[in-house]
VEXDREN-2710 file (C-alpha; in Angstrom, 1 decimal):
% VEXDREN-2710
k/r/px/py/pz
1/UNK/25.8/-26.9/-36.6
2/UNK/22.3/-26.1/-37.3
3/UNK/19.8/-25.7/-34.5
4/UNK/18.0/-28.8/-35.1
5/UNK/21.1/-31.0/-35.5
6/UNK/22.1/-30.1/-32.5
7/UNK/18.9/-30.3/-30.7
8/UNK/19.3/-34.1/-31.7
9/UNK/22.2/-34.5/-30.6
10/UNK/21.1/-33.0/-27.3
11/UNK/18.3/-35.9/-27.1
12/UNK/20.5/-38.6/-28.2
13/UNK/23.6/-37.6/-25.4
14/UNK/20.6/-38.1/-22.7
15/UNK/19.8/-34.6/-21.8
16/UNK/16.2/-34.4/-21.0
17/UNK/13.6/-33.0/-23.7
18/UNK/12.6/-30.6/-21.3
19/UNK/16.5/-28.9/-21.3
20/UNK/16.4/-29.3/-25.1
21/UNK/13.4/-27.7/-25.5
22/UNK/14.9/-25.3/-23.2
23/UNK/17.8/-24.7/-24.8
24/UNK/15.8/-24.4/-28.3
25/UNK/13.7/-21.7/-27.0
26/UNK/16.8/-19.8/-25.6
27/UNK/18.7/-20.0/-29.1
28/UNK/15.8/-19.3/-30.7
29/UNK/15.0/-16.0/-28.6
30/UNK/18.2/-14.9/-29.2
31/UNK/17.8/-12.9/-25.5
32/UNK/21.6/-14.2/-24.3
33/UNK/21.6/-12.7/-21.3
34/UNK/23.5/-13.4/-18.3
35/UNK/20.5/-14.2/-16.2
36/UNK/18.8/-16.3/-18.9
37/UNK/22.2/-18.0/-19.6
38/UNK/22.9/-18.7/-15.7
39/UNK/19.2/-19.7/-15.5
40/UNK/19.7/-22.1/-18.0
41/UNK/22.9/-23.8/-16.7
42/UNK/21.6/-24.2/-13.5
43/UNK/19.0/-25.8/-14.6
44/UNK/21.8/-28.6/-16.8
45/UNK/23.0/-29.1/-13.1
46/UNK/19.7/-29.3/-11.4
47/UNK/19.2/-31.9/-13.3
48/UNK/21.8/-34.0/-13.0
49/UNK/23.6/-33.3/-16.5
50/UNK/27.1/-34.5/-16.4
51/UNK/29.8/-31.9/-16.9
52/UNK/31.0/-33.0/-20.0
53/UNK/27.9/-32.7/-21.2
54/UNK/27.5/-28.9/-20.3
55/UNK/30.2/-28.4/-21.7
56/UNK/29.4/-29.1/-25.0
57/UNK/26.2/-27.4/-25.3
58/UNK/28.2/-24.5/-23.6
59/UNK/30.8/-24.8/-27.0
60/UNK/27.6/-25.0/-29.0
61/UNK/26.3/-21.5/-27.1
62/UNK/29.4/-19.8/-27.5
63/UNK/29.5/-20.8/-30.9
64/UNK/25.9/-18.9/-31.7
65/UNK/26.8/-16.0/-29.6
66/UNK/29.2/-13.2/-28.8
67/UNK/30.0/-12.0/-26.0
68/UNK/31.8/-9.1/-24.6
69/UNK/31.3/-9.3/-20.9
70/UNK/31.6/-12.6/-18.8
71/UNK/30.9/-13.2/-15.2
72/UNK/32.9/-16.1/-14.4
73/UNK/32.5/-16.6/-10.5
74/UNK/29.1/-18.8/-10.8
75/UNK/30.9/-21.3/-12.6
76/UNK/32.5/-22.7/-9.4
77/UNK/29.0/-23.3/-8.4
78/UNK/28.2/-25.6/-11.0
79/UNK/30.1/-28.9/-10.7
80/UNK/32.3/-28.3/-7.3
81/UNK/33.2/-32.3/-7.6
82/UNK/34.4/-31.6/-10.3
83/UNK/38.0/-30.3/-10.5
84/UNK/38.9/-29.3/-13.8
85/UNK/35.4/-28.1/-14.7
86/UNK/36.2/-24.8/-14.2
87/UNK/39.7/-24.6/-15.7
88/UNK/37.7/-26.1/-19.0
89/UNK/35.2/-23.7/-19.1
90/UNK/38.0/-20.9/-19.6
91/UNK/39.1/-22.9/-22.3
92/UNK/36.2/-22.7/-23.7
93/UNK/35.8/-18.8/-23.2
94/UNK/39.6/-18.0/-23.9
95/UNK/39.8/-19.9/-27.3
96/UNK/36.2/-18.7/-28.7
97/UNK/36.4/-14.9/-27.1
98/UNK/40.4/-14.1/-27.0
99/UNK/39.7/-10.7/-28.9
100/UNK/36.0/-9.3/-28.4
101/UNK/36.0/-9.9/-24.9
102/UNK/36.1/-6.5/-23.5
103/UNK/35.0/-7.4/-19.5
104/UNK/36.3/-10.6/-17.4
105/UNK/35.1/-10.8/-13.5
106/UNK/35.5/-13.5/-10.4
107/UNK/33.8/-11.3/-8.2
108/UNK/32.3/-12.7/-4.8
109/UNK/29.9/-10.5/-3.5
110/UNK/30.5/-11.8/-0.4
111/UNK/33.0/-10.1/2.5
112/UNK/36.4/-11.5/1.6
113/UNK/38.4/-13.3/4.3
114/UNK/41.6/-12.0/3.2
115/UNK/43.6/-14.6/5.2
116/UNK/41.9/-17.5/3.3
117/UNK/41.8/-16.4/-0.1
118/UNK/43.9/-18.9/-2.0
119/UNK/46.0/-18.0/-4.7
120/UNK/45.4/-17.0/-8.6
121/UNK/47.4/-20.3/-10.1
122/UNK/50.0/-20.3/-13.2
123/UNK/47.7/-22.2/-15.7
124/UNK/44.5/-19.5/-14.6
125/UNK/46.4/-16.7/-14.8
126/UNK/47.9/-17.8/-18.3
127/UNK/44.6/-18.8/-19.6
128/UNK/43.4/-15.6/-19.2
129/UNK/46.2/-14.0/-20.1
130/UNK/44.8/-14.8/-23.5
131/UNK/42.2/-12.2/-23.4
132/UNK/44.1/-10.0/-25.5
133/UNK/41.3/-6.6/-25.5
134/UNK/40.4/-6.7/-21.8
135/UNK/39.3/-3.1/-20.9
136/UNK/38.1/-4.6/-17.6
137/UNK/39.2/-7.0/-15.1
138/UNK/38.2/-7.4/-11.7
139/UNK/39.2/-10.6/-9.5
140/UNK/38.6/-11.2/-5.7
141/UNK/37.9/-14.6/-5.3
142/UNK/42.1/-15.1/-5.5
143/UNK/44.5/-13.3/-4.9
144/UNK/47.9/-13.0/-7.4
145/UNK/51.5/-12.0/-7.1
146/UNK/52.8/-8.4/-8.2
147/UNK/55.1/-10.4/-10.9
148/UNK/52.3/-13.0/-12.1
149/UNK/50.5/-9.9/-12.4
150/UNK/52.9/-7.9/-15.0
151/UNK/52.5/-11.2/-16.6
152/UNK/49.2/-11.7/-17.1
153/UNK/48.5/-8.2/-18.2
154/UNK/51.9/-8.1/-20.6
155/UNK/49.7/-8.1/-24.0
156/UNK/46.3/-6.4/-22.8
157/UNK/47.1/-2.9/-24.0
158/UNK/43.3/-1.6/-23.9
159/UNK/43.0/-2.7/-20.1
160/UNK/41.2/0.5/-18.3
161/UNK/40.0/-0.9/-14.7
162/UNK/41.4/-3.4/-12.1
163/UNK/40.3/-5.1/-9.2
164/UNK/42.2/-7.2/-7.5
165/UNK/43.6/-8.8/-4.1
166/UNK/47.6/-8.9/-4.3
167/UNK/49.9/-10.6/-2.1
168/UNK/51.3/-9.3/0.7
169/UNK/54.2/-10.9/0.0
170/UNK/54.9/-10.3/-3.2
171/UNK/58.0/-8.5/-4.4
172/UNK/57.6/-4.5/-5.3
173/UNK/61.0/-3.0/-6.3
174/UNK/59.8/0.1/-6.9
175/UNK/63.1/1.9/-7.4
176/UNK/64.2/-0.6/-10.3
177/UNK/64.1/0.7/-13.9
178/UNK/63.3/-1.3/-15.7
179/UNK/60.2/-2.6/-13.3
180/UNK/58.7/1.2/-13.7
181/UNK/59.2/1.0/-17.1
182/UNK/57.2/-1.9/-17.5
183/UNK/54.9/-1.2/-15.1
184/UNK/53.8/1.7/-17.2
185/UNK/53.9/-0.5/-20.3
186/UNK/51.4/-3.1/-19.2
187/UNK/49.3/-0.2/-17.3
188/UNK/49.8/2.7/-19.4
189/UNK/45.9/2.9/-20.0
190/UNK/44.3/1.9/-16.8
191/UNK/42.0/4.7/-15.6
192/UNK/40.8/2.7/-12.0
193/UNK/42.9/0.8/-10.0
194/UNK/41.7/-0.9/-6.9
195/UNK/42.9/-3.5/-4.3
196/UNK/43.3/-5.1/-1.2
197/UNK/46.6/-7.1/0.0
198/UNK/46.3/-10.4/1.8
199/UNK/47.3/-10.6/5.4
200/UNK/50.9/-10.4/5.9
201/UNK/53.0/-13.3/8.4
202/UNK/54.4/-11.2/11.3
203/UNK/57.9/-12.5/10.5
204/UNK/57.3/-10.6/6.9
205/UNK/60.5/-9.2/5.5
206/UNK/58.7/-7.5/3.0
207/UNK/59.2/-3.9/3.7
208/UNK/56.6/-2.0/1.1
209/UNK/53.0/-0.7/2.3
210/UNK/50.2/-0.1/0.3
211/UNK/50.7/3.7/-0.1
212/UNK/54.2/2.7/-1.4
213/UNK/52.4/0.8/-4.2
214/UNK/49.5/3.4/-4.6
215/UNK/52.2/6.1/-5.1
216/UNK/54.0/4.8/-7.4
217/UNK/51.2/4.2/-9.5
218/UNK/50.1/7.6/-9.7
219/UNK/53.4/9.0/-10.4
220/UNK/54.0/6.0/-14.0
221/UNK/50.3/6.1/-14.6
222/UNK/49.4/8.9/-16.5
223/UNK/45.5/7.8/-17.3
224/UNK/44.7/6.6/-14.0
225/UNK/41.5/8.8/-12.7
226/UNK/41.1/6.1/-9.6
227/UNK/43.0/3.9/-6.9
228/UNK/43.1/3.0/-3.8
229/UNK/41.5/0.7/-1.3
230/UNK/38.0/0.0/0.7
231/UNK/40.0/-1.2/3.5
232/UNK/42.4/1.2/4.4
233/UNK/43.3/5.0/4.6
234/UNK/46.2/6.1/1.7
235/UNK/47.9/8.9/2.5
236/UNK/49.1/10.2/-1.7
237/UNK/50.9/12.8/-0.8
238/UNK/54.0/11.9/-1.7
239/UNK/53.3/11.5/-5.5
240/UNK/51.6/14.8/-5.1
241/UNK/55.0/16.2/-4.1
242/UNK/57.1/14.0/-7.0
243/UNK/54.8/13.9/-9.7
244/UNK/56.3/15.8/-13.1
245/UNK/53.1/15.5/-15.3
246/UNK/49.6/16.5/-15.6
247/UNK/47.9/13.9/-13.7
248/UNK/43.8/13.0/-14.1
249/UNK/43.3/11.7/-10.7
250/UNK/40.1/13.0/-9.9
251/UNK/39.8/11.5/-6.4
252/UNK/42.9/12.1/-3.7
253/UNK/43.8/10.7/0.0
254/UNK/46.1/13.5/1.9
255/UNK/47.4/14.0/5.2
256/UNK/46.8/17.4/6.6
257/UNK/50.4/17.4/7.4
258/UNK/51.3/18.1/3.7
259/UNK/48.8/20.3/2.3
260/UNK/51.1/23.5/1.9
261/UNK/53.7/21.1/-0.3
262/UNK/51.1/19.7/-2.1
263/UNK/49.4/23.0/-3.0
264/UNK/52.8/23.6/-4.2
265/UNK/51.8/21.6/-7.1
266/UNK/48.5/22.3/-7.7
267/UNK/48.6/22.5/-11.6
268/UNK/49.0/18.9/-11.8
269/UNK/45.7/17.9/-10.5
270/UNK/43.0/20.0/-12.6
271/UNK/40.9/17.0/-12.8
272/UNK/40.3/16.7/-9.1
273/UNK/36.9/16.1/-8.1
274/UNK/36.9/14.3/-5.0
275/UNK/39.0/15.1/-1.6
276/UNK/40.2/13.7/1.1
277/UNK/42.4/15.2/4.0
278/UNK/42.9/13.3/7.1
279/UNK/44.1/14.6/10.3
280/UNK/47.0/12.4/12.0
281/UNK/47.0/13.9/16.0
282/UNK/51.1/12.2/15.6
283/UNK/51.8/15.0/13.0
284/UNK/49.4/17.2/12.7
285/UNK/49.8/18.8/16.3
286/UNK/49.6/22.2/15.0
287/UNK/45.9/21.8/13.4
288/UNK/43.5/22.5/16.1
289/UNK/41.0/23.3/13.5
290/UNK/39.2/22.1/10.2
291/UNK/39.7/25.2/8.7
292/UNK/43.3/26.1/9.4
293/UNK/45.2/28.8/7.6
294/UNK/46.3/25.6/5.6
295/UNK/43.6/23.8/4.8
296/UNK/42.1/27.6/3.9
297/UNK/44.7/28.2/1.5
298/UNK/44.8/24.6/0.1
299/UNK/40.9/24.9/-0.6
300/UNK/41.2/28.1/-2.0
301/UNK/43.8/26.5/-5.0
302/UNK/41.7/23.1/-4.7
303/UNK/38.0/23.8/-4.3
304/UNK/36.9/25.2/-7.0
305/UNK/36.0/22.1/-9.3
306/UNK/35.6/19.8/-5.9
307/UNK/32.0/17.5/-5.8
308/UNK/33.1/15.7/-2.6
309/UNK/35.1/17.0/0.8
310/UNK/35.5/14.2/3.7
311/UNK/37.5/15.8/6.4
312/UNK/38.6/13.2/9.0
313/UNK/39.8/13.4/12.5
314/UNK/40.5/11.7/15.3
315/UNK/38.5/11.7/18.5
316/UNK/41.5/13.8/20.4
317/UNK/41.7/16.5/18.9
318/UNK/40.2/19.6/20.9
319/UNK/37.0/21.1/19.4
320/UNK/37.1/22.3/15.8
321/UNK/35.6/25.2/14.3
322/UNK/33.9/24.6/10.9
323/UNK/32.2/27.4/8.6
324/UNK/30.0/26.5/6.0
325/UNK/30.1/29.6/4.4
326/UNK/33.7/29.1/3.9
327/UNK/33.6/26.0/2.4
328/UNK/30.7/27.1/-0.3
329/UNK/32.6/30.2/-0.8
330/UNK/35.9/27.8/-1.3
331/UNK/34.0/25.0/-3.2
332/UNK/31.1/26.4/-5.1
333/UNK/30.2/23.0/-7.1
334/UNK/30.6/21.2/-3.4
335/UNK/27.8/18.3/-3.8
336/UNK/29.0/16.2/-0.6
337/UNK/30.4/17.3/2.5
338/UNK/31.7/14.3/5.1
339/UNK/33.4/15.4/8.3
340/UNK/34.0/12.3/10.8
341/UNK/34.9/12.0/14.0
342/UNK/35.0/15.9/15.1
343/UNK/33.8/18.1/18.0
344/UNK/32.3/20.8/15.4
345/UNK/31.2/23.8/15.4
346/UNK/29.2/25.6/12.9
347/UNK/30.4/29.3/13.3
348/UNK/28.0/30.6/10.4
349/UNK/25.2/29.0/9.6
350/UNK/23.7/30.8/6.3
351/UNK/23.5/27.7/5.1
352/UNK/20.6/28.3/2.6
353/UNK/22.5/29.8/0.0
354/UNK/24.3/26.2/-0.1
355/UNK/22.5/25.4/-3.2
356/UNK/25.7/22.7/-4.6
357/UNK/25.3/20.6/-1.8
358/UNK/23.2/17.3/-2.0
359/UNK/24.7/14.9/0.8
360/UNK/25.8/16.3/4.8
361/UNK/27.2/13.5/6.6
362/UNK/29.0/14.2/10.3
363/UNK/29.9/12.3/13.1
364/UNK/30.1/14.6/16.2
365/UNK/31.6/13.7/19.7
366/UNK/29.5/13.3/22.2
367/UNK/30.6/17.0/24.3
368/UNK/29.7/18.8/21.1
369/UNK/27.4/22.2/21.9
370/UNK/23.9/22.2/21.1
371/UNK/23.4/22.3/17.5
372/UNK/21.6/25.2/15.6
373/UNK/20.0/22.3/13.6
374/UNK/17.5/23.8/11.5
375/UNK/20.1/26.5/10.0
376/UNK/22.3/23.2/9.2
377/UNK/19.6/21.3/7.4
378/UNK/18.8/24.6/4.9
379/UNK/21.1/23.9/2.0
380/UNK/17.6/23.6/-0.3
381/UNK/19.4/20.9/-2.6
382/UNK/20.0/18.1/0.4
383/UNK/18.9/15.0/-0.7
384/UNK/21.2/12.8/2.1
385/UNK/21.4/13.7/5.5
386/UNK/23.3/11.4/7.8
387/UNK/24.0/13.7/11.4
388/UNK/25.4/11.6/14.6
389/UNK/25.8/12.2/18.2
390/UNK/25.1/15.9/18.2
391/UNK/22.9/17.7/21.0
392/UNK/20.0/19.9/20.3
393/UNK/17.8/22.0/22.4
394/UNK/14.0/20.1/22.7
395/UNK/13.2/24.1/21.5
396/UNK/15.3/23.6/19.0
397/UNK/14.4/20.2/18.0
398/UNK/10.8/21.3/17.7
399/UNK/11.6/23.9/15.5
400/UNK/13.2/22.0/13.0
401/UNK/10.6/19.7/13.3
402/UNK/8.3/22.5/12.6
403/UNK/10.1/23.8/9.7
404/UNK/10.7/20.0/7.6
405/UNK/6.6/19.7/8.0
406/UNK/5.8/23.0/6.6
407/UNK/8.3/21.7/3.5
408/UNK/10.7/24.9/4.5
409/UNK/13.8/22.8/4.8
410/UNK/14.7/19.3/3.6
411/UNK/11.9/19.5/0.2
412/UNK/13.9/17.2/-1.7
413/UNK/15.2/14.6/0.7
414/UNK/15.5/10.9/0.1
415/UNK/17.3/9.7/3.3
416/UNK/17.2/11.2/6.5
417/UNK/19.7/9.6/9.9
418/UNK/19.5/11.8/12.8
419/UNK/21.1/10.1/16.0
420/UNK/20.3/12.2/18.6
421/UNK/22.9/12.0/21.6
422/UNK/21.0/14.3/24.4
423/UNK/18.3/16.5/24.2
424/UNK/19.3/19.1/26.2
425/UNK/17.4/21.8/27.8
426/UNK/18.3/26.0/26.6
427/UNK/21.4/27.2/28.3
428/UNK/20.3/30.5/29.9
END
């Protein structure tokens, strides 16, 4: 329908002159963005424009437009009284943009209650189903079953990256055949996989954990660069161990329990940019150290093409001995270094030569020695600098001091966190 006809129609329907005008100028402009269009349907409810009515000057929109990304979650925010609003509008989206849509989000910005997230339903999930090119989807505002899932995502063979919550409680036979094989039909492309699980009942019989699920991915996904979880710790080892391909993770969770097996299979990782090894006091009794002969020998095979190193620990552990010059030497491109949790200390501290590293984040326990801080902060690259509970000397503290102001460390910084635990006085 042409613009003007459809203007009129606007007028006759009852929707203010103001909101055709509005919408006149918007067409006109042809600048369809998401704000504009979100500014613009806000105003419809604002105004008191009933929903039938935004819908068809949304049909009328989509119409005029295509689109290849849509942000779905503000729709719940138009007309809450109004049930099937929302199920309508995916009509709407499904049946005009089944093929060029390429990205489909509910996303709440907002901190997730997991326990009260209600549940993806059938006629949703089939609806978007529909969106046959999907290279992205990301849902958090529900969560969905493993096998409504594999169903939903049967016919979207371009589908790259997914967010989701899963349920707990859904069924993961990970040693049938035919699932894996299916699995790695309807996923064979996806390059980021992320997701939380809902709360579990305590009476659960369910028997799989998330690492069960994380490695099982890696080992039937063969593009997947990406997974894991904000909320939890995966240990990936085992996939590490198992895995019969060249994989192109470039980000790994390991136990320090398993490094010398899962050197073993080093060839299988050459994409690996991003490492983390966590220290489990249970298993790892041997490791008194960050830089066992180990964890050595696994960052010597590792290292070399490694942009991020978070070393984790846990507050038992007696105090650790960590060399800087090692891990450059080990880890030449090293752009972040993260140790948490640690009593360290920094055996050599010709740290300027450190010219890789951008961001130094460590937590230190609170019976650390005094830090040698100025030698830590000379890395000439640092840009992020996040340092807690360590001690310093007030000498020492001065100096450093001294040394930022007369721009010989720390010239290109952009965030600076120093939580000082106890300035202490020179031990003599």
């Amino acid at each position: 329908m042409k613009l003007a006809k459809t203007i009129n129609a606007m007028r006759l329907s009852g929707i203010p002159s103001e909101l055709c005008k509005n919408y006149a100028t918007l067409v006109k402009s042809k600048k369809f963005t998401y704000k504009n269009i979100k500014w613009y349907l806000l105003k419809l409810t604002a105004c008191g424009v009933d929903s039938s009515k935004t819908l068809e000057v949304l049909k009328d929109l989509f119409d005029r437009i295509t689109i290849t990304k849509i942000r779905f979650n503000e729709v719940f925010t138009l007309y809450p009284l109004v049930p099937d609003f929302v199920f309508k509008v995916l009509q709407l989206i499904t049946s005009t943009y089944s093929t060029s849509l390429s990205s489909f989000t509910i996303y709440s910005s907002d901190e997730n209650d997991l326990e009260s997230v209600p549940k993806l339903g059938e006629a949703m999930w089939r609806e978007i189903a529909k969106l046959q090119n999907l290279r992205q989807l990301i849902i958090n505002k529900f969560y969905i079953t493993i096998g409504d899932l594999m169903k939903m995502c049967r016919n979207m063979p371009q589908l790259e990256i997914i967010i989701l919550v899963i349920d707990a409680e859904s069924h993961l036979p990970i040693d049938n055949e035919e699932f894996a094989n299916q699995f790695s039909h309807n996923f064979g492309r996806i390059q980021e996989f992320w997701f939380d699980l809902t709360q579990r009942e305590d009476d659960s019989e369910v028997d799989w954990s998330p690492d069960d699920l994380i490695n099982f991915s890696i080992k039937h996904l063969p593009e997947l660069a990406f997974i894991g979880s904000k909320n939890w710790k995966s240990n990936m080892s085992a996939a590490c161990i198992e895995i019969n391909f060249t994989s192109k993770l470039k980000r790994l969770e390991l136990t320090a329990f398993n490094l010398e097996e899962v050197a073993k299979n080093f060839d299988k990782f050459p994409s690996l940019t991003s490492l983390i090894i966590m220290f489990d006091l249970a298993k790892d009794r041997n490791y008194d150290h960050p830089l066992s002969k180990e964890l050595k020998n696994f960052l010597n095979v590792f290292g070399r093409n490694l942009k991020r190193l978070v070393i984790d620990y846990t507050r038992e552990h007696p105090a650790m001995t960590l060399d800087l010059k090692i891990i450059k030497d080990m880890c030449s491109k090293l752009q972040e270094l993260n140790v948490r949790m640690t009593n360290v200390i920094f055996k050599q501290l010709t740290t300027a030569s450190f010219k890789s590293l951008r961001g130094l984040y460590i937590d230190f326990l609170s019976d650390c020695r005094a830090l040698n801080l100025s030698c830590l902060l000379a890395p000439p690259n640092l840009r992020t600098v996040v340092l807690r509970g360590f001690r310093v000397t007030v000498q020492e503290f001065k100096e450093t001091i001294k040394q930022f102001t007369t721009k010989r460390i720390l010239t290109k910084l952009e965030l600076l966190e120093l939580q000082v635990m106890i300035l202490c006085v020179p031990h003599f």
